[in-house]
C-alpha positions, 0 to 999 in steps of 0.5 A: 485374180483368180476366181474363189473357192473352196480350197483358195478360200480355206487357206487363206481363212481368218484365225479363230479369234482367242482369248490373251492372257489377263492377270486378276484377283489382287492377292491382297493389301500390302503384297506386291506379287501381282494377281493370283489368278489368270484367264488362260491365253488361246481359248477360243472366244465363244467358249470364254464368253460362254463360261462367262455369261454362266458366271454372271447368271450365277452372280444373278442368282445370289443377287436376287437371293440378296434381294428377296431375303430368301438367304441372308448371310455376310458372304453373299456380297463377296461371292458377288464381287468374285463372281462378277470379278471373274466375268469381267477378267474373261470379257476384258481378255476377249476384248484385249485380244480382239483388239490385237486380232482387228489390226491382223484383219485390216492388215489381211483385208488391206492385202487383199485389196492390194491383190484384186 
């Protein structure tokens, strides 16, 4: 077995885990085309979760505008439910697709164990 470094090590180094593709937003009652909208395949999950997290502070904000009455319209619980939609699709594509990369790393980690 030869002894890790930097350059043996580097090679064999895990993908940067990305996002999948997932489908959300219905287009609406009676239309069966699917979801209008998509969080996009490869982005690299630190950035997803990042504009995530940014989406669900911007959902916190108009809750809390909702809970105070400092603005009351009709709108506010729909930019809610679409700004709470959005987070959930990008959490969801980063799980989706880390489900598929942990069988990846047991499989690189079995063959590791097989070679040492």
């Amino acid at each position: 077995m030869k002894k890790p470094t930097p350059e043996n090590m580097s090679a064999a180094a895990a993908p940067t885990p990305v996002t999948g593709a997932t489908p959300f937003g219905p287009i609406g009652p009676g239309n069966d085309n699917g979801k209008l909208f998509s969080v996009n395949p490869g982005v690299p999950i630190g950035d997803a979760l990042e504009k995530a997290s940014c989406i669900l502070a911007a959902a916190l904000d108009v809750l809390w505008d909702m809970g105070t009455d400092a603005v009351r319209g009709s709108e506010e619980p729909w930019a809610v439910f679409f700004l709470v939609e959005m987070s959930k699709a990008v959490v969801d594509s980063v799980w989706d697709a880390g489900n598929c990369l942990h069988g990846a790393y047991e499989s690189a980690d079995s063959a590791q164990g097989a070679t040492a």
